[in-house]
PDB file of N, CA, C and O in Angstrom:
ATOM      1  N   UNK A   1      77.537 103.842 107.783  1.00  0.00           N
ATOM      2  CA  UNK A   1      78.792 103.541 107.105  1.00  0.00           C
ATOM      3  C   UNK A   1      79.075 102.030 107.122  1.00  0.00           C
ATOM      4  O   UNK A   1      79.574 101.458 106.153  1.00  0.00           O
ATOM      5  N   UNK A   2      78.708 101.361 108.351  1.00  0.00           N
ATOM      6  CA  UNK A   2      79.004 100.039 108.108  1.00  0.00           C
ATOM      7  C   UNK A   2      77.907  98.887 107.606  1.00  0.00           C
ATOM      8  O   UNK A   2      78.129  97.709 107.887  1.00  0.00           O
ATOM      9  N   UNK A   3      76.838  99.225 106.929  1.00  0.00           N
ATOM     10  CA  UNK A   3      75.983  98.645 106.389  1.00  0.00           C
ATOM     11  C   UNK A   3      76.111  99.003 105.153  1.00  0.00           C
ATOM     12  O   UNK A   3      75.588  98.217 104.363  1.00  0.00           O
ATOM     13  N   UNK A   4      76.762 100.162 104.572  1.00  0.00           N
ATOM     14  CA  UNK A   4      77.685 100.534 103.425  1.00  0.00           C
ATOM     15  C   UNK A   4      78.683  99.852 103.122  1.00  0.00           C
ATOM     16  O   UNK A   4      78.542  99.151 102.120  1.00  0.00           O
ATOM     17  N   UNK A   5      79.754  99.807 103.696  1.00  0.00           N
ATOM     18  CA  UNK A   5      80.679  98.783 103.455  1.00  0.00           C
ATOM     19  C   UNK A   5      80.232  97.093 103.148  1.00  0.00           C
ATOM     20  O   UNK A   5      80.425  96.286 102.238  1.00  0.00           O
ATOM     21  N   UNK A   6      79.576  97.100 104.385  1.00  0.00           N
ATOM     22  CA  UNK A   6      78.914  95.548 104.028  1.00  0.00           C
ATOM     23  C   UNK A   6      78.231  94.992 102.846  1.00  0.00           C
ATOM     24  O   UNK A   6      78.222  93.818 102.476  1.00  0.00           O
ATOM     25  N   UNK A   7      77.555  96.207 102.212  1.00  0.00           N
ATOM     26  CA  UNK A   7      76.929  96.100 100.969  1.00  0.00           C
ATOM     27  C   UNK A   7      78.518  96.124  99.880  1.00  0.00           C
ATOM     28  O   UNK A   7      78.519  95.419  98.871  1.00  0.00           O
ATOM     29  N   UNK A   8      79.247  96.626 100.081  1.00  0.00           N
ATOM     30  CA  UNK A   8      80.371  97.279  99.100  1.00  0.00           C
ATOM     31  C   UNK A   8      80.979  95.619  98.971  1.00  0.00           C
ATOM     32  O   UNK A   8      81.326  95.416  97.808  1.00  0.00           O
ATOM     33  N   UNK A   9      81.196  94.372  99.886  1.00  0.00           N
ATOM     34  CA  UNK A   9      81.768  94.020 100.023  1.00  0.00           C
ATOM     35  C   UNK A   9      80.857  92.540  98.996  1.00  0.00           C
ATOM     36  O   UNK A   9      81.497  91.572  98.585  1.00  0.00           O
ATOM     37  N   UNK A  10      79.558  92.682  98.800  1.00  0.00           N
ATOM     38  CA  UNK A  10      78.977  91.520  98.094  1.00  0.00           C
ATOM     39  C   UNK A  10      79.180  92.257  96.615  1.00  0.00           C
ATOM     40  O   UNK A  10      78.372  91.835  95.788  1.00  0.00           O
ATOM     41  N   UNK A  11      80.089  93.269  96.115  1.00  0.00           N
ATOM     42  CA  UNK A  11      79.838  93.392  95.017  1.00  0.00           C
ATOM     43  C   UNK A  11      80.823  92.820  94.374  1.00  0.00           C
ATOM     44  O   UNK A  11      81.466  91.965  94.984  1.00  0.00           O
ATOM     45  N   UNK A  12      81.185  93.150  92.986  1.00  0.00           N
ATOM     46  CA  UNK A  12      82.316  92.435  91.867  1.00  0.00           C
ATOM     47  C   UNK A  12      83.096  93.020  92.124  1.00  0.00           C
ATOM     48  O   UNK A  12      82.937  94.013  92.835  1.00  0.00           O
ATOM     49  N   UNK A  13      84.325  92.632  91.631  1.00  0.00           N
ATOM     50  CA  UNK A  13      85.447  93.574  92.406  1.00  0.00           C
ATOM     51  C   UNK A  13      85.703  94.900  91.084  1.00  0.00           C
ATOM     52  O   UNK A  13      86.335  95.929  91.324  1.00  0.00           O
ATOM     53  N   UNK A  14      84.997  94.555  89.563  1.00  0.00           N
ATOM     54  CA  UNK A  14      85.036  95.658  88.201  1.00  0.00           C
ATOM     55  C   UNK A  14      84.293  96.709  88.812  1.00  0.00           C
ATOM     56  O   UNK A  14      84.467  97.892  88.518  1.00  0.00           O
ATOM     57  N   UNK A  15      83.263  96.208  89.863  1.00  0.00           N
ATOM     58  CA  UNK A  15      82.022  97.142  89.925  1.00  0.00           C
ATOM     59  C   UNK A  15      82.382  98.117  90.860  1.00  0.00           C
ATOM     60  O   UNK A  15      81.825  99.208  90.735  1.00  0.00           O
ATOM     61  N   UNK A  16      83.562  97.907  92.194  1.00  0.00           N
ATOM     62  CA  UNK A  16      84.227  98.521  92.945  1.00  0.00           C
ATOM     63  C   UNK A  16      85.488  98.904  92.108  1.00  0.00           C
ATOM     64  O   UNK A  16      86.367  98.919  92.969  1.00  0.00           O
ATOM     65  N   UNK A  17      86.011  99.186  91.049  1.00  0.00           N
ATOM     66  CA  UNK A  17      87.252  99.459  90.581  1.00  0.00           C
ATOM     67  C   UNK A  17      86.531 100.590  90.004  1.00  0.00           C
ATOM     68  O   UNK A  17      86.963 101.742  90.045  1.00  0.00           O
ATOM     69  N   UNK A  18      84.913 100.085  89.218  1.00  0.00           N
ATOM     70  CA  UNK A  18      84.196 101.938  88.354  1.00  0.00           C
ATOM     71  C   UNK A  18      84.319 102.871  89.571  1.00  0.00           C
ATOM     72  O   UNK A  18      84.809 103.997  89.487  1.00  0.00           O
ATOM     73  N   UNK A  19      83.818 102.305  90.766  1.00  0.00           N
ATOM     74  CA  UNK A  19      83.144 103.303  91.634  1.00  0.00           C
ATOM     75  C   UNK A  19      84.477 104.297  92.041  1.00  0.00           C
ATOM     76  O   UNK A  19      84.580 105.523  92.005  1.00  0.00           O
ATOM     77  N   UNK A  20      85.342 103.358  92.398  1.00  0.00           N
ATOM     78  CA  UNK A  20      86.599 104.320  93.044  1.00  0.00           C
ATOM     79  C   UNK A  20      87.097 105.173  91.493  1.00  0.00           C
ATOM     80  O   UNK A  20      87.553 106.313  91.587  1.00  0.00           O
ATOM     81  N   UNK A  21      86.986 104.645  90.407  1.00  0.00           N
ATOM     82  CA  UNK A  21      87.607 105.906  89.200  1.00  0.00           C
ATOM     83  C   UNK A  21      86.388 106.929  89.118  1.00  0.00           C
ATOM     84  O   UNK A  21      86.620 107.904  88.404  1.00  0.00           O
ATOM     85  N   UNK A  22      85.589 106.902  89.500  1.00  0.00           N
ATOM     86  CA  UNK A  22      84.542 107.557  89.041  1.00  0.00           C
ATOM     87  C   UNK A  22      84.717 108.940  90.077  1.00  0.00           C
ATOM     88  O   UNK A  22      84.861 110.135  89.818  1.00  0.00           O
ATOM     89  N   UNK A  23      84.617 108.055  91.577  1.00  0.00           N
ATOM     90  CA  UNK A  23      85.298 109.151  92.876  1.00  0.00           C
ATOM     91  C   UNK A  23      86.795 109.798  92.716  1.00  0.00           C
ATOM     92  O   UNK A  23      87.116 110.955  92.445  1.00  0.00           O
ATOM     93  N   UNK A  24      87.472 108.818  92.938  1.00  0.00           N
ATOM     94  CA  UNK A  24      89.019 109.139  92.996  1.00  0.00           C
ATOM     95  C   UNK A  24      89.692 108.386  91.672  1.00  0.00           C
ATOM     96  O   UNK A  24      90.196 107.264  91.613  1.00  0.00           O
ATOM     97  N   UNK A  25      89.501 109.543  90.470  1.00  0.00           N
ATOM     98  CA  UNK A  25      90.338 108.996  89.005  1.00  0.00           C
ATOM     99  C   UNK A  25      91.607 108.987  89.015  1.00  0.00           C
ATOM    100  O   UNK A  25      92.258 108.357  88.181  1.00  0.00           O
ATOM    101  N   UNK A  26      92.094 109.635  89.894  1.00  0.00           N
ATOM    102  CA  UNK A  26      93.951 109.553  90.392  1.00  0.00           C
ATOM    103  C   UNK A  26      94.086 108.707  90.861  1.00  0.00           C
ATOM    104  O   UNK A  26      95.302 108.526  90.804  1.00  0.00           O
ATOM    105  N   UNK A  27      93.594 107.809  91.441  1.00  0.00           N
ATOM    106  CA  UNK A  27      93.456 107.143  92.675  1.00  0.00           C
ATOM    107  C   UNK A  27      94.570 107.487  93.904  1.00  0.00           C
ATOM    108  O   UNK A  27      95.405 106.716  94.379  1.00  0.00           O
ATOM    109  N   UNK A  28      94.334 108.762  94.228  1.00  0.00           N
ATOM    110  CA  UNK A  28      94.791 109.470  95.966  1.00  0.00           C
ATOM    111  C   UNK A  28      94.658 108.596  96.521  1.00  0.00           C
ATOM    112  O   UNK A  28      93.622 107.931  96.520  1.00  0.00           O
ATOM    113  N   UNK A  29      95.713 108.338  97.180  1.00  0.00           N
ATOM    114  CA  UNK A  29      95.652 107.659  98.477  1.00  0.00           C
ATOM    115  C   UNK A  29      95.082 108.308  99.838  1.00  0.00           C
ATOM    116  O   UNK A  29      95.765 109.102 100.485  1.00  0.00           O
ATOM    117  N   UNK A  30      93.951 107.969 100.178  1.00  0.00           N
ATOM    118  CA  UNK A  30      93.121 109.071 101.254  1.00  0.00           C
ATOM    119  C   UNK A  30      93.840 108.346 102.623  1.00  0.00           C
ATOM    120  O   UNK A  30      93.534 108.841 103.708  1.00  0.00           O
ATOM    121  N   UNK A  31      94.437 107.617 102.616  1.00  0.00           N
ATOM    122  CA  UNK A  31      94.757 106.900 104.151  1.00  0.00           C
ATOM    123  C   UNK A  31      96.414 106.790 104.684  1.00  0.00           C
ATOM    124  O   UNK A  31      96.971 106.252 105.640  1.00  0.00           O
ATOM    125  N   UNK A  32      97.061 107.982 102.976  1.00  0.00           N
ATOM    126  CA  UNK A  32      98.521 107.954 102.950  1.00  0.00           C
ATOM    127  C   UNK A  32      99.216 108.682 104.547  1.00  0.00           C
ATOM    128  O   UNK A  32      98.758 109.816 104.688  1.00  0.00           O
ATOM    129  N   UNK A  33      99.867 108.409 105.338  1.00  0.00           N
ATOM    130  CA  UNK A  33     100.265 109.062 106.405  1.00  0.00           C
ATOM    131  C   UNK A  33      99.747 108.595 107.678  1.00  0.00           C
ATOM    132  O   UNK A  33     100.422 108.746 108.696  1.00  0.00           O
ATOM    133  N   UNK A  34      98.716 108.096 107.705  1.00  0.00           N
ATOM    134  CA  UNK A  34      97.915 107.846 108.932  1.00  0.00           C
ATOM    135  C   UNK A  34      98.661 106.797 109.489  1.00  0.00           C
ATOM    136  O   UNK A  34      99.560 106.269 108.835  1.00  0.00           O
ATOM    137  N   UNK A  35      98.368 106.420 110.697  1.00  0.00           N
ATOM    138  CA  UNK A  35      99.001 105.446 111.483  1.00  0.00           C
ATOM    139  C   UNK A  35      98.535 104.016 111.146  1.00  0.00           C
ATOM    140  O   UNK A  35      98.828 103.217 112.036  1.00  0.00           O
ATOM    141  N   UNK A  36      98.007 103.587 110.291  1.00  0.00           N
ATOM    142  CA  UNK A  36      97.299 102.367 110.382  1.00  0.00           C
ATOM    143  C   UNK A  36      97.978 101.480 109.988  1.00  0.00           C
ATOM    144  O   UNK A  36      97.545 100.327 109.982  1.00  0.00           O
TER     145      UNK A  36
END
């Protein structure tokens, strides 16, 4: 996971905006509630 991210993080930020509509087209908030 964190050699995933690390890769996620040299990309474009269009190229991370397809990926998350492609996963999450609502865009859900997966981290809504948590303590963070």
């Amino acid at each position: 996971a964190i050699q995933r991210e690390k890769s996620l993080k040299r990309w474009p930020r269009q190229w991370k905006i397809e990926l998350i509509e492609k996963t999450n087209p609502e865009w859900f908030e997966l981290f809504r509630g948590t303590e963070w």
